[in-house]
ROVOPA-896304 format. One record per residue (C-alpha): residue number from 1; residue in one letter; x, y, z negated. Coordinates in nm, 2 decimals. Example, Ala and Ser with C-alpha at 12.3 -4.5 7.8 and 13.67 -1.06 7.14 Angstrom:
<1,A,<1.23,-0.45,-0.78>>
<2,S,<1.37,-0.11,-0.71>>
***
This chain:
<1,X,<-2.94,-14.92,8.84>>
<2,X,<-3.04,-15.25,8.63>>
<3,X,<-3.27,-14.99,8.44>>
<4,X,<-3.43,-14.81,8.73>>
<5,X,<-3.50,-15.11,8.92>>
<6,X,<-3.65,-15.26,8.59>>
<7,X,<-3.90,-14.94,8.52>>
<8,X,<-3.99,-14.99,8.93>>
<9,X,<-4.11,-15.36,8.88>>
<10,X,<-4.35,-15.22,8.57>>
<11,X,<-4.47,-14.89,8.76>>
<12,X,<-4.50,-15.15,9.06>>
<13,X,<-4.72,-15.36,8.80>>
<14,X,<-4.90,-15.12,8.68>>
<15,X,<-5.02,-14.97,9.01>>
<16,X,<-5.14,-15.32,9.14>>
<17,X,<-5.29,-15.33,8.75>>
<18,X,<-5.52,-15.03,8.86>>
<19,X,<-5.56,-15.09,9.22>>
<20,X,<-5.70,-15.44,9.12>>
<21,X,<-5.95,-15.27,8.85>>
<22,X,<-6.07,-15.04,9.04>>
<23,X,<-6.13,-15.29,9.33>>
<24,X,<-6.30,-15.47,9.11>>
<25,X,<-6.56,-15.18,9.00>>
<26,X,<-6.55,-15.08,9.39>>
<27,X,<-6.72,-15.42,9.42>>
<28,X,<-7.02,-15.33,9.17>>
<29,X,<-7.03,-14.91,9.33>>
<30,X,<-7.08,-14.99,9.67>>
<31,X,<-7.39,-15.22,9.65>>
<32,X,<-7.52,-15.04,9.39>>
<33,X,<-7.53,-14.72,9.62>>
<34,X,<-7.61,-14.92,9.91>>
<35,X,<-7.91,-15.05,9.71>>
<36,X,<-7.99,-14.67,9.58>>
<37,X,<-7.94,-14.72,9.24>>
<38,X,<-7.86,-14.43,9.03>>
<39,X,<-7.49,-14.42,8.97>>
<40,X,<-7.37,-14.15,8.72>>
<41,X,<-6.95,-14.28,8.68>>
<42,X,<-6.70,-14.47,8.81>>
<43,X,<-6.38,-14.49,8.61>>
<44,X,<-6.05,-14.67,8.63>>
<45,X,<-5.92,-14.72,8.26>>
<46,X,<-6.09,-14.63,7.93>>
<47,X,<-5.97,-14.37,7.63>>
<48,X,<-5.89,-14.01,7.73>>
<49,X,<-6.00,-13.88,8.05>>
<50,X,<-5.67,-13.81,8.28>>
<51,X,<-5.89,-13.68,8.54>>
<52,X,<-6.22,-13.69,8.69>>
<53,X,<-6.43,-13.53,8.99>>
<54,X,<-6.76,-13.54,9.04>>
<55,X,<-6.89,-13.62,9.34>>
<56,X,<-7.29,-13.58,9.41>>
<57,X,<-7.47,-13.75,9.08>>
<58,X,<-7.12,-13.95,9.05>>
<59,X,<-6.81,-13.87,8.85>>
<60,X,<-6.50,-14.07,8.97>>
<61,X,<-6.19,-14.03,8.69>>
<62,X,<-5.93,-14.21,8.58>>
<63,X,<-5.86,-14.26,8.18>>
<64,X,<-5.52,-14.27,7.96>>
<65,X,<-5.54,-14.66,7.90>>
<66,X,<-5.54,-14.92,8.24>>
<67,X,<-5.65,-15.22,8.07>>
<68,X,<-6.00,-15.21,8.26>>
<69,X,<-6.28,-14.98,8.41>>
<70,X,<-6.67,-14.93,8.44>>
<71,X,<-6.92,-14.80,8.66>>
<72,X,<-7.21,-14.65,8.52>>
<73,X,<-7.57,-14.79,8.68>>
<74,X,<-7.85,-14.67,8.51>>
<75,X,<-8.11,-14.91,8.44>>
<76,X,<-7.91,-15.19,8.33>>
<77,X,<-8.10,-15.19,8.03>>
<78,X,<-8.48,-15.24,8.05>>
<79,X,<-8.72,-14.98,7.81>>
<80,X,<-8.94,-15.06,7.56>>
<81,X,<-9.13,-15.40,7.67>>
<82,X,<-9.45,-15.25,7.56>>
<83,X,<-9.37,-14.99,7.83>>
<84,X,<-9.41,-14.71,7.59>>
<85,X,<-9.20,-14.42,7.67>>
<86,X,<-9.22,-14.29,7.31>>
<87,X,<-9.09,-14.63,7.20>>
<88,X,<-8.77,-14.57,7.33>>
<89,X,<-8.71,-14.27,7.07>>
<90,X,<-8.83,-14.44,6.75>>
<91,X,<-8.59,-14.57,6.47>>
<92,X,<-8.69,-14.93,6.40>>
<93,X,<-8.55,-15.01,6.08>>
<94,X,<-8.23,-15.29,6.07>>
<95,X,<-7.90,-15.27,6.22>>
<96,X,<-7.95,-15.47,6.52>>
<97,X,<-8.33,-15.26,6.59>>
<98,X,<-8.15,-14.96,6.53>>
<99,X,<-7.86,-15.05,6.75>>
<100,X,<-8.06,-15.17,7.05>>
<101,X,<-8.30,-14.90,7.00>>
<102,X,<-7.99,-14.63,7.02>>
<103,X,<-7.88,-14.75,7.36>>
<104,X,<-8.25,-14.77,7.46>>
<105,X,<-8.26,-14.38,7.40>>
<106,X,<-7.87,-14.32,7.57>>
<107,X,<-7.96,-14.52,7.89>>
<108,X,<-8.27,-14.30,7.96>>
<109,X,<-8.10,-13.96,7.87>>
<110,X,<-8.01,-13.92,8.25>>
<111,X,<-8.34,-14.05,8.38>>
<112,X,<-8.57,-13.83,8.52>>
<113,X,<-8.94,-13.86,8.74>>
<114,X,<-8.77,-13.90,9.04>>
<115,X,<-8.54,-14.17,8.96>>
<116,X,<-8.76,-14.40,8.82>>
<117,X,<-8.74,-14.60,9.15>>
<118,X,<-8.36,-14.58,9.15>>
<119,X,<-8.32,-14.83,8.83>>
<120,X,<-8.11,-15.12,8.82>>
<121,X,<-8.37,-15.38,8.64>>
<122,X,<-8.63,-15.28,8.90>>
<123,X,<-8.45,-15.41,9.15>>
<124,X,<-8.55,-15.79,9.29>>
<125,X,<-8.32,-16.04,9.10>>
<126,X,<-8.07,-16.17,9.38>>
<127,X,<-7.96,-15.74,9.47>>
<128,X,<-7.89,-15.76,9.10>>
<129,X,<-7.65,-16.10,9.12>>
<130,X,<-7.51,-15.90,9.44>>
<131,X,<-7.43,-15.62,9.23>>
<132,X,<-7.30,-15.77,8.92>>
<133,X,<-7.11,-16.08,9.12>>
<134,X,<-6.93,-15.85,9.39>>
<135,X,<-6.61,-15.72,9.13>>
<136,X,<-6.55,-16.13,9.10>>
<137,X,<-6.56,-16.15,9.44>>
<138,X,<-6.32,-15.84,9.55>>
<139,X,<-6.11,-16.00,9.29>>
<140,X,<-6.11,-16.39,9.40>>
<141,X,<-6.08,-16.25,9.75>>
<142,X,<-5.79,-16.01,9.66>>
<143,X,<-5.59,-16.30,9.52>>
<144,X,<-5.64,-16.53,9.82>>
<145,X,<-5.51,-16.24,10.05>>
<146,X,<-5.20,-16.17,9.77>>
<147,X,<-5.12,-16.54,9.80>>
<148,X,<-5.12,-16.57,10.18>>
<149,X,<-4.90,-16.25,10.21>>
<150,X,<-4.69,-16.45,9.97>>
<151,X,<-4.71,-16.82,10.13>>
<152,X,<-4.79,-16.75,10.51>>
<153,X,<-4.56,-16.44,10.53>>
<154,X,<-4.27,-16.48,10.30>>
<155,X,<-4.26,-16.90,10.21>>
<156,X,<-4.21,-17.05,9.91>>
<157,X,<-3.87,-17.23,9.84>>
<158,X,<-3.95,-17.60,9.91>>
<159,X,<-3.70,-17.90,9.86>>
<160,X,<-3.52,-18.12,10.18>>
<161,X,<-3.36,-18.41,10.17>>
<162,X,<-3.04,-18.25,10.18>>
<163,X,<-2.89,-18.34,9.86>>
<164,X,<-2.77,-18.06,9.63>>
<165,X,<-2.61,-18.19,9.33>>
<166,X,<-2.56,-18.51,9.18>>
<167,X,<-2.63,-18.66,8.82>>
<168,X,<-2.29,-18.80,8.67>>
<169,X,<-2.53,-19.03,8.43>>
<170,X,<-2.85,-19.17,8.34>>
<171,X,<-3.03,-18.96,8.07>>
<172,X,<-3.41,-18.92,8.00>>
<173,X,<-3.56,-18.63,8.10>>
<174,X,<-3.79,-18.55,7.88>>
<175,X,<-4.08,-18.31,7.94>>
<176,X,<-3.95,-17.91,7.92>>
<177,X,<-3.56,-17.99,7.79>>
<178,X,<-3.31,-18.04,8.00>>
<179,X,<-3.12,-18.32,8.01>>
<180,X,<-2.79,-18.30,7.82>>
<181,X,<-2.46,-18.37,7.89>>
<182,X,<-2.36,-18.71,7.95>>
<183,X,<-2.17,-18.90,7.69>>
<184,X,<-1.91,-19.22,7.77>>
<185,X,<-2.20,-19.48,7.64>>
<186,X,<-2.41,-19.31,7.91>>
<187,X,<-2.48,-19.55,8.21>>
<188,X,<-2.31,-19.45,8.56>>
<189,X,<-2.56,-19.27,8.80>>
<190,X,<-2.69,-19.47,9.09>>
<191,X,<-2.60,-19.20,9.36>>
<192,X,<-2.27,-19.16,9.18>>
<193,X,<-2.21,-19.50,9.19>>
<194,X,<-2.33,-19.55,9.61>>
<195,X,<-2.10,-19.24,9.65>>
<196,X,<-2.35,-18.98,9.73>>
<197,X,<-2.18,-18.66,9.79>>
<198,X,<-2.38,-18.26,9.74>>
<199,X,<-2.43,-18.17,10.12>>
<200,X,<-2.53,-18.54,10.25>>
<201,X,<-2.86,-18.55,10.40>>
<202,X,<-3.12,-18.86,10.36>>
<203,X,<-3.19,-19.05,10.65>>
<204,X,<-3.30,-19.35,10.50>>
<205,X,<-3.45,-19.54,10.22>>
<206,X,<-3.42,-19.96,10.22>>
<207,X,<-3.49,-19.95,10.59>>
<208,X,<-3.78,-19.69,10.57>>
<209,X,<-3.73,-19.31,10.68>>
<210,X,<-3.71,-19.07,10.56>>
<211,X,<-3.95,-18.79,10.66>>
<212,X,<-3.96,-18.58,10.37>>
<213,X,<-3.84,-18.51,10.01>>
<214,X,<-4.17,-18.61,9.82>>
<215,X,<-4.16,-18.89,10.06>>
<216,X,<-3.80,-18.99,9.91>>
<217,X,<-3.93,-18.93,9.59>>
<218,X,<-4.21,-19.22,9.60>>
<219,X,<-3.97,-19.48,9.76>>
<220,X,<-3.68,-19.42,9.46>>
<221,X,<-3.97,-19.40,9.22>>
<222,X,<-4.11,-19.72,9.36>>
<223,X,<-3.82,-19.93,9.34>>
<224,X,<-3.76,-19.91,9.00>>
<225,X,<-3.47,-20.11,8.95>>
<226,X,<-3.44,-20.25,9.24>>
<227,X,<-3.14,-20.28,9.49>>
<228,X,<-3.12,-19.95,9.71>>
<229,X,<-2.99,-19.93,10.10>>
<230,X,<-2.96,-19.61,10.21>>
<231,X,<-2.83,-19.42,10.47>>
<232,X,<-2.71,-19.05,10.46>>
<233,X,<-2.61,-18.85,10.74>>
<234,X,<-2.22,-18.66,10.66>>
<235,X,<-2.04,-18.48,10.91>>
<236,X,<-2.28,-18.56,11.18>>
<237,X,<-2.24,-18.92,11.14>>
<238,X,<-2.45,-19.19,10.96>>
<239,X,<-2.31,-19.34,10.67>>
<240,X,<-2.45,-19.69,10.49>>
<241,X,<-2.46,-19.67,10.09>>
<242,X,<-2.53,-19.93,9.86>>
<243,X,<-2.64,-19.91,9.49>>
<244,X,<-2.87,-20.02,9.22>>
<245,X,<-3.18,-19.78,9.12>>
<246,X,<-3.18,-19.76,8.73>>
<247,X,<-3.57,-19.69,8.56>>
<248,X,<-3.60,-19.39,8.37>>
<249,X,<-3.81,-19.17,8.20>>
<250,X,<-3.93,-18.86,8.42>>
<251,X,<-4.19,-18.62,8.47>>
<252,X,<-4.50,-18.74,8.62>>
<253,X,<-4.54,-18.65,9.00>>
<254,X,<-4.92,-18.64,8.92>>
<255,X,<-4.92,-18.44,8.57>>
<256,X,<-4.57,-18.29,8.51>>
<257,X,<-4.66,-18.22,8.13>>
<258,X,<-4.68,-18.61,8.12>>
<259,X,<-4.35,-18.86,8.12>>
<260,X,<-4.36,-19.19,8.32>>
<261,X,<-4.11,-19.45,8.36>>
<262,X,<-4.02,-19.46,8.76>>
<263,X,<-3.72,-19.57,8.97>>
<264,X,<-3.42,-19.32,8.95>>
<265,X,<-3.14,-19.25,9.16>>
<266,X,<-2.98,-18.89,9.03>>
<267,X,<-2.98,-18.63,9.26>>
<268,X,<-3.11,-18.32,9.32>>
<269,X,<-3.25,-18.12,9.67>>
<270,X,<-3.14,-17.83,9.83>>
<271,X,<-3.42,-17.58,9.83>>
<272,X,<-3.48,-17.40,10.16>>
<273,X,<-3.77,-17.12,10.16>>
<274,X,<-4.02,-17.18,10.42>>
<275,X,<-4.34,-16.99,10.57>>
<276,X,<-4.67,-17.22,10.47>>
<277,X,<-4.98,-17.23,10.67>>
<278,X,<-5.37,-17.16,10.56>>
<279,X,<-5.38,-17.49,10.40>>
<280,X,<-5.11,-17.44,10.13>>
<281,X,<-5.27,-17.15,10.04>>
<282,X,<-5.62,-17.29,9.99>>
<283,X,<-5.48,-17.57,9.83>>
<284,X,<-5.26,-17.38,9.59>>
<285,X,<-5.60,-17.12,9.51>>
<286,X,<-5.81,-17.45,9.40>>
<287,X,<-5.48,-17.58,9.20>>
<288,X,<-5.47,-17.24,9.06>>
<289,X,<-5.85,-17.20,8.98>>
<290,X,<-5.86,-17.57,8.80>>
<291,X,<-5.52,-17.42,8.59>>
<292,X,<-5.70,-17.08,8.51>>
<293,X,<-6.05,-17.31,8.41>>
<294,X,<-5.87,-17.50,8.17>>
<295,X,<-5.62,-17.24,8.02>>
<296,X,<-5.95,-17.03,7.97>>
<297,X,<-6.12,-17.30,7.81>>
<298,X,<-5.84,-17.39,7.58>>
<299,X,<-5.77,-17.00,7.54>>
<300,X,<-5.86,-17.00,7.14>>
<301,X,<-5.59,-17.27,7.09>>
<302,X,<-5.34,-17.12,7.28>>
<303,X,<-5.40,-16.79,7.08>>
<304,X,<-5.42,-16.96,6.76>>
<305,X,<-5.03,-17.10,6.85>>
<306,X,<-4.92,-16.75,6.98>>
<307,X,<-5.04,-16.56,6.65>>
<308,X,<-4.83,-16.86,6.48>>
<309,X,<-4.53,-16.80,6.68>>
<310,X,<-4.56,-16.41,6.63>>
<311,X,<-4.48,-16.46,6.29>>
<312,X,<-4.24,-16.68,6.29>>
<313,X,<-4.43,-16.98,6.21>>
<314,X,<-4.32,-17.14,6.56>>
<315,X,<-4.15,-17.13,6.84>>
<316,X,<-4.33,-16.96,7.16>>
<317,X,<-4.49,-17.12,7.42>>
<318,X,<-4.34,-16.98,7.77>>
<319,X,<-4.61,-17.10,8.01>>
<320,X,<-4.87,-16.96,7.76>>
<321,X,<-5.09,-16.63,7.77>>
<322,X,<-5.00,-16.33,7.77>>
<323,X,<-5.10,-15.97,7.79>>
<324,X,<-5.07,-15.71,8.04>>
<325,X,<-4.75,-15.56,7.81>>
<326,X,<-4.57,-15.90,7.86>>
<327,X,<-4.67,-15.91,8.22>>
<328,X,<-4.58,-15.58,8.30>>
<329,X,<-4.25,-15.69,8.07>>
<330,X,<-4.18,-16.01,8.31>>
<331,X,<-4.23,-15.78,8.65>>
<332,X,<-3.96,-15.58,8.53>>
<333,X,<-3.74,-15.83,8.50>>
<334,X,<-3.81,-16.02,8.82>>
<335,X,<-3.75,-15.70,9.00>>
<336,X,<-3.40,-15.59,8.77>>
<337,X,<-3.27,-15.90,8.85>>
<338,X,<-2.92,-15.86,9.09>>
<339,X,<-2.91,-16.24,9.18>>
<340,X,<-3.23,-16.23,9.39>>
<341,X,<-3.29,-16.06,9.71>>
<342,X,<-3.50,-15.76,9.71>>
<343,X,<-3.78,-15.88,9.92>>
<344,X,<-3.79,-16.17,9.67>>
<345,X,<-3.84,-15.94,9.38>>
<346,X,<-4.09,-15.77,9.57>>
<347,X,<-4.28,-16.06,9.63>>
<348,X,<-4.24,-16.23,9.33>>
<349,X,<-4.45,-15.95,9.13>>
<350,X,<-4.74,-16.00,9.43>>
<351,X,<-4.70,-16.36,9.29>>
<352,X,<-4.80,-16.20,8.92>>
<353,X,<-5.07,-15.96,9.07>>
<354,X,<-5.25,-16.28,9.27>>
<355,X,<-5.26,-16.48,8.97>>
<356,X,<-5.41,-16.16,8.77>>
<357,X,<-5.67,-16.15,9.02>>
<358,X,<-5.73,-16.49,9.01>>
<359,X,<-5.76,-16.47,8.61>>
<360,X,<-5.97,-16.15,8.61>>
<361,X,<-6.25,-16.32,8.88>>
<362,X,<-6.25,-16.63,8.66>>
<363,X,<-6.29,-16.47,8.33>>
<364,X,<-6.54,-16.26,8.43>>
<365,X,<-6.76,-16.58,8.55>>
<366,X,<-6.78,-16.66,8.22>>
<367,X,<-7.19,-16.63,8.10>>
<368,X,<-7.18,-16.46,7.78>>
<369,X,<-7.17,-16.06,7.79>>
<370,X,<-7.00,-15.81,7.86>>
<371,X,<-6.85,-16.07,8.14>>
<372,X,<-7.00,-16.01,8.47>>
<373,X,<-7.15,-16.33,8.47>>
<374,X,<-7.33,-16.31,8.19>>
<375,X,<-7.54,-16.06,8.36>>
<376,X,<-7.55,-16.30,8.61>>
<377,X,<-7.66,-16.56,8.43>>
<378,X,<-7.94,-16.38,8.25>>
<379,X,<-8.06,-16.27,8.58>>
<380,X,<-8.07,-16.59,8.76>>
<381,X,<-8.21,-16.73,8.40>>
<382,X,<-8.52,-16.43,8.44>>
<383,X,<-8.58,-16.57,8.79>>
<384,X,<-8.59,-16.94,8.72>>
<385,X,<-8.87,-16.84,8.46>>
<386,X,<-9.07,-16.66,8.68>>
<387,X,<-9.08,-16.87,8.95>>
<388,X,<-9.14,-17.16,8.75>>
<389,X,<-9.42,-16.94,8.61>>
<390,X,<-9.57,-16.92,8.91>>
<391,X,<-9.54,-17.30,8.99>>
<392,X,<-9.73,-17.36,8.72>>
<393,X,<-10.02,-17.08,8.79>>
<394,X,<-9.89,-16.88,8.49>>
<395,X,<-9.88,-16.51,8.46>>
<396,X,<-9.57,-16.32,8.52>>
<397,X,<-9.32,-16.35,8.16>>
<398,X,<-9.15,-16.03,8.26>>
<399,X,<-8.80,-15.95,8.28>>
<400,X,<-8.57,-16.05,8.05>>
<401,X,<-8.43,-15.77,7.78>>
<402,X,<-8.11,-15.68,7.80>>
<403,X,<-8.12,-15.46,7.51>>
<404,X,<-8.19,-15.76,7.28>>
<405,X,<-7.82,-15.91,7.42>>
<406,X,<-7.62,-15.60,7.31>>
<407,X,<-7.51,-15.75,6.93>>
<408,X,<-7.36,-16.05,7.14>>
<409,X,<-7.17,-15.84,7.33>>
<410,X,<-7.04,-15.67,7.06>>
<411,X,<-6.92,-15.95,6.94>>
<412,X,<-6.76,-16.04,7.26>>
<413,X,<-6.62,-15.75,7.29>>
<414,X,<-6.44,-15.79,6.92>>
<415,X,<-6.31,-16.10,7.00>>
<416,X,<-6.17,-15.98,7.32>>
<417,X,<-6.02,-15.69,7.15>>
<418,X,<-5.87,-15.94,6.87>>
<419,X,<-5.72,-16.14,7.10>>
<420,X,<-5.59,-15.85,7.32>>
<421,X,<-5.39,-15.68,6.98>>
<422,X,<-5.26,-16.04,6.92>>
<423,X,<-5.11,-16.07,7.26>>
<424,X,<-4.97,-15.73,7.26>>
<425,X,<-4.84,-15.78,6.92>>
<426,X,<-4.66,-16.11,7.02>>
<427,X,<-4.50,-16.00,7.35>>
<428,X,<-4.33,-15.73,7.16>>
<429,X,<-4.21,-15.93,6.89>>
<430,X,<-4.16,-16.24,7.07>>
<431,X,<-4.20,-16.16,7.42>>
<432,X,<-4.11,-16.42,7.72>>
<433,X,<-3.86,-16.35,7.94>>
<434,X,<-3.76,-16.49,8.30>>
<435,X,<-3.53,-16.76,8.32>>
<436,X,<-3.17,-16.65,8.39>>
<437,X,<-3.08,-16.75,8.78>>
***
């Protein structure tokens, strides 16, 4: 059973994998139709062709690998500046000439008279950001809807002030290790030593309610070590506790990778799930978009460690990158595992799909080809300079060539496949796994 639920979670994966791809070229078809221009294909996946149909001038398939997809919009690279049509079937001489020169002649192969009004550079520059910025947006918007199915309609588990456990001793808590056990040099815990019992519920704080758990948080944090008063509730009655607060080292509130020294008392909150409004969710998509800017900007580090740790040269980051493989990998094991409910396992792997979708609209803003924004970019850059031409009583520069971009995004496009084989490679090897419990 362990098995079959474990092959659900990574068809499950996989599905919302292709669903979210071919949302995300859905974006780019259906402007580009609405705006008539010539759209030969529309495929979900590259490789071998599984199947296709053809559908008026557009073929619609899906291929053997479901790591991406492409619609095909003719036009997207400009001919020959000088305009002549003869131009785009000579053979300049050097690689790049030759290379541009080759998809020149390829683009125009399914061109004829009467679609020479139907091309995607012809069209005025801001149909063309429409076009090219509408798979970002089906994929931010996806992943705000994932996370408010997740948030608004199933909660998340947030801490009371019910307390849960209690620490038997004062250890440091440093950042990503637990804490140890305690040892008989170890000072007493204040809760332990106010008599704190698991199942008391926080009432009070030196005179100040309580109203929440963060709340509780800043008052032990603040008090450093400082004499505590507090008041529990137990068995429906209020009970008056006395202790010292003892300093310690602990996670930042602000920065969790970060240590600060804070006021600490030594217990732990029960964790209730509960349904979130609009305003967790918003708030969580900006915390998550600022986490995806930043891991994408430090993304050739973070590579650079994981090709390390694939080798055995260190030891694996578990909040790090990863690729679909160890994705699909960490679905499985969210939905395989017996201690959760099955509703939780469900909605843990929309969790995974949201954050994909938030990933995939980010990454794709990134101006350099073959990103979507860096179509973007080069557009909005070909508009800047002709308006400003005009401004200045200039004639018209022209539109910018495309064609003369294709070595970078070859380029790109090996890097992205480099890095893609090295996070394969290391979430085989040395894959991350969920956290027993």
């Amino acid at each position: 059973m362990s098995t079959l639920y474990y092959l659900l979670g990574v068809v499950l994966f996989v599905v919302g994998l292709a669903l979210s791809v071919g949302l995300h070229e859905f974006g780019h078809l259906i402007p580009g139709k609405l705006y008539n221009v010539k759209v030969t294909q529309y495929f979900i996946g590259f490789g071998r062709t599984l199947w296709s149909r053809r559908r008026g001038e557009t073929e619609y398939g899906v291929k053997a690998i479901p790591l991406g997809g492409y619609v095909k919009l003719v036009g997207m690279i400009p001919p020959s500046p000088d305009d002549d049509p003869a131009s785009v079937r000579s053979r300049p001489t050097g690689m790049f000439a030759q290379l541009v020169d080759d998809a020149r002649s390829a683009e125009y192969e399914e061109v004829g008279p009467e679609d020479q009004d139907r091309l995607f550079y012809k069209l005025p520059w801001w149909k063309r950001v429409v076009i090219m910025g509408s798979g970002v947006a089906i994929n931010l918007v996806l992943a705000f809807l994932l996370f408010a199915v997740v948030f608004m309609g199933y909660g998340v588990f947030k801490p009371t002030t019910t307390v849960s456990t209690v620490s038997q001793c004062v250890k440091v808590v440093r950042t990503g290790q637990e804490p140890g056990a305690c040892t008989p040099t170890d000072p007493v815990a204040p809760a332990k030593k106010a008599g704190i019992r698991p199942g008391d519920r926080i009432v009070s704080f030196n005179g100040t309610p309580v109203t929440g758990y963060k709340s509780l948080q800043s008052l032990i944090r603040g008090n450093e070590a400082g004499t505590a008063t507090i008041v529990v509730e137990r068995g429906g009655k209020d009970v008056t506790l006395r202790t010292d607060t003892a300093v310690n080292v602990l996670p930042s509130l602000d920065d969790p990778e970060k240590s600060v020294k804070a006021g600490f008392l030594g217990i732990g909150p029960t964790q209730t799930r509960q349904r979130q409004g609009l305003g967790y969710v918003v708030s969580s998509m900006a915390d998550g978009t600022w986490q995806t800017v930043k891991a994408i900007g430090s993304m050739p580090n973070k590579v650079y460690h994981i090709a390390r740790a694939s080798v055995g040269l260190e030891t694996r980051d578990p909040n790090g990158p990863m690729s679909v493989v160890g994705a699909g990998r960490v679905a499985g094991e969210l939905v395989s595992d017996q201690q959760t409910s099955l509703a939780s396992r469900f909605f843990s792997v929309l969790l995974i799909l949201a954050g994909l979708n938030l990933f995939l609209g980010l990454v794709n803003l990134v101006p350099l080809p073959p990103f979507d924004g860096g179509g973007v970019a080069t557009t909005i850059y070909e508009a800047a300079r002709r308006a400003f031409a005009r401004l200045r009583g200039r004639p018209d520069p022209g539109g910018v060539d495309a064609a003369r971009l294709l070595p970078l995004t070859y380029a790109m496009a090996a890097v992205i496949l480099v890095v893609s084989v090295v996070l394969i490679f290391a979430d085989l090897v040395v894959p991350v796994h969920v956290p027993n419990g």
